[in-house]
N, C-alpha and C positions, 0 to 999 in steps of 0.2 A: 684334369684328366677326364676323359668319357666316362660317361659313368655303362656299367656291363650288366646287359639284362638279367635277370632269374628266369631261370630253366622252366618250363612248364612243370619239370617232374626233378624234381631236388631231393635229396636225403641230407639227415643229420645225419653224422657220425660223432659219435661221442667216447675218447679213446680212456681206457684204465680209469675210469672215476670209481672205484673201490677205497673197501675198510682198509686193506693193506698198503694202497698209495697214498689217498687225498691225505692222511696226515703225517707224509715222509717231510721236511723242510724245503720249502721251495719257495723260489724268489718271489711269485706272489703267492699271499696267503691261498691255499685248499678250499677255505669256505668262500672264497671270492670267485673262486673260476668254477665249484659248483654250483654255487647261486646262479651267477650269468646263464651256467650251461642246460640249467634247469628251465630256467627263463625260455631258452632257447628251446631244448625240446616240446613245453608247452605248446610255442609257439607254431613248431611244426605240424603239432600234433591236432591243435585248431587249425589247420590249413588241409588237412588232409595228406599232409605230406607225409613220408617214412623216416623214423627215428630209428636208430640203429646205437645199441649199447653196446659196447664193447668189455670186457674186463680177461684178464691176464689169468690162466692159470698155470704156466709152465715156462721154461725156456728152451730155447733151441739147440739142441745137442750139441752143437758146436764149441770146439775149445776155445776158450781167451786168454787173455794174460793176466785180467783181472778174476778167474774161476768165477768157480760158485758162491752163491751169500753162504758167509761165516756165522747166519743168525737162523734158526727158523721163524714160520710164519705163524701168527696165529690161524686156530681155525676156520678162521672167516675170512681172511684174508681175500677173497676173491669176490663176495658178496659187494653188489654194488652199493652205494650209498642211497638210502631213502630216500633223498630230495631231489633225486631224478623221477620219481612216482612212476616205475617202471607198469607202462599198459600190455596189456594180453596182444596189442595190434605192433607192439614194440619188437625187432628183429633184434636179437641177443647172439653177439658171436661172442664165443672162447675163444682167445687165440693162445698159441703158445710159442709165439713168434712176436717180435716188436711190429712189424705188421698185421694189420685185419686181414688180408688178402691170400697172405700164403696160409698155404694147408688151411682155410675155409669156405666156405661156398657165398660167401660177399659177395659176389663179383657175378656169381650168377644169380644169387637173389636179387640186386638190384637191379639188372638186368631184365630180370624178371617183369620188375615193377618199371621197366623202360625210365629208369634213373639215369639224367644223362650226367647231372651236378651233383657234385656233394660240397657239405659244407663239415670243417674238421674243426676240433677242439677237444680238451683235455691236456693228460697230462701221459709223458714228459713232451713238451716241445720237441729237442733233439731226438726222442726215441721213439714212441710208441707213434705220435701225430705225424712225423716227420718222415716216418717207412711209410706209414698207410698212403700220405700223401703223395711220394714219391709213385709207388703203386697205381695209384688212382692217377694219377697224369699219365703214367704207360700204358697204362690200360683204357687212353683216351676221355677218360671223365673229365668236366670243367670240374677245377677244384677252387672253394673258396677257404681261407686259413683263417677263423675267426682270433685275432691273437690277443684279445683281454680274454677271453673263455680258454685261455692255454698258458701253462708255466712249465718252469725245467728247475731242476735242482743248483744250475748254474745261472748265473746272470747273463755271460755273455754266450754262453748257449743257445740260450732263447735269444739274447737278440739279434745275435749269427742269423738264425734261420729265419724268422720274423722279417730285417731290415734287408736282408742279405739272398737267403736260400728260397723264399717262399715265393717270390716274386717271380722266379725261374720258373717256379712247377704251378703255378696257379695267381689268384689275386689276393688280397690281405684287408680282410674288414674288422669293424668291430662289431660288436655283440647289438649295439645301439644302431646300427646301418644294418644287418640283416633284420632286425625286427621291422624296420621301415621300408625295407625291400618286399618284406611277407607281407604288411600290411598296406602294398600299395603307394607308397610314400616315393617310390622313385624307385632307380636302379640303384645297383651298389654303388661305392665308388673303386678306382685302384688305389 
C-alpha cells in the first residue's frame, strides 16, 4: 500500500481516558492503551503539534432501550487519568455526547489551529472514538484511527470498526507507525 503523508498541522485526539472508564473490562487491558496513548501525546506534544483530551461528563438526552446506568459514578469519575500529564498548552473538551464534536467547540478550535489531520484513540472503539471519527471525516479532516491506542468492551466491536468501519472514514495505524511518522521515519502506512 502507499504509504500517506502527515499533515503539516495534525492534532491528537485522545477520547474518555478517565477514572470512571479506563478500568471498566475491556478486551484490551486500560493500562495498555493508556500507556501507548500517553506515549502518543508526549509525542505530539514534542512536535509542537495539539493534543486534545477529551473526557465524558454526561449523556445525551435521548431515550434508548438500554436507559440509564443502574449504578452511580464515583466522584471522580470524570477526572482524567495522570499518565496522560495533562499540559496547560493541552485543549480539554467535556463532551456530553459519544462524540467531541457535537455540542463543543472542537471543530472550531482546531480550525483555529488550521488542523487539517487528527489522529484518534481511546476508549470505546464502537462509541466515543467511532462518533468523533465519523464527525471528523464529515467535517472534511484526514482522520487517522490509531487502533492498539483504542479498545471496546466487546471483541468483535472493536474489530468491526478497526478491520471493517475505519478504513471507510479514515486510515488505521499503530501507535509504533505514528511515532515514526512524528519522528521523520516515513509516512504512515494504510
Amino acid at each position: 500500500m502507499p504509504l500517506t503523508k502527515l499533515d503539516t498541522t495534525a492534532a491528537l485526539i485522545l477520547i474518555d481516558l478517565q477514572k470512571g472508564i479506563v478500568g471498566l473490562p475491556t478486551e484490551h487491558p486500560g493500562s495498555e492503551i493508556v500507556g501507548r496513548s500517553a506515549q502518543l501525546a508526549r509525542a505530539f506534544r514534542e512536535h509542537g503539534l495539539p493534543v486534545v483530551l477529551v473526557n465524558v461528563s454526561g449523556r445525551s438526552p435521548g431515550r434508548t432501550d438500554v436507559g440509564a446506568p443502574k449504578f452511580s459514578f464515583p466522584p471522580d469519575w470524570t477526572e482524567l487519568v495522570p499518565e496522560l500529564e495533562q499540559q496547560p498548552n493541552d485543549y480539554l473538551v467535556t463532551k456530553e455526547r459519544f462524540g467531541a464534536f457535537i455540542g463543543t467547540s472542537l471543530d472550531e478550535t482546531l480550525r483555529a489551529r488550521e488542523v487539517t489531520q487528527i489522529f484518534l484513540a481511546g476508549v470505546s472503539t464502537s462509541g466515543g472514538v467511532e462518533s468523533t471519527g465519523r464527525s471528523a471525516y464529515d467535517l472534511g479532516y484526514h482522520v487517522v484511527f490509531v487502533s492498539d491506542a483504542m479498545t471496546d468492551m466487546h471483541e468483535d466491536a472493536h474489530h468491526r470498526r478497526v478491520e471493517k468501519m475505519f478504513p471507510r472514514l479514515g486510515e488505521v495505524e499503530t501507535t509504533e507507525g505514528v511515532l515514526k511518522a512524528l519522528t521523520g521515519g516515513g509516512g504512515l502506512r494504510d
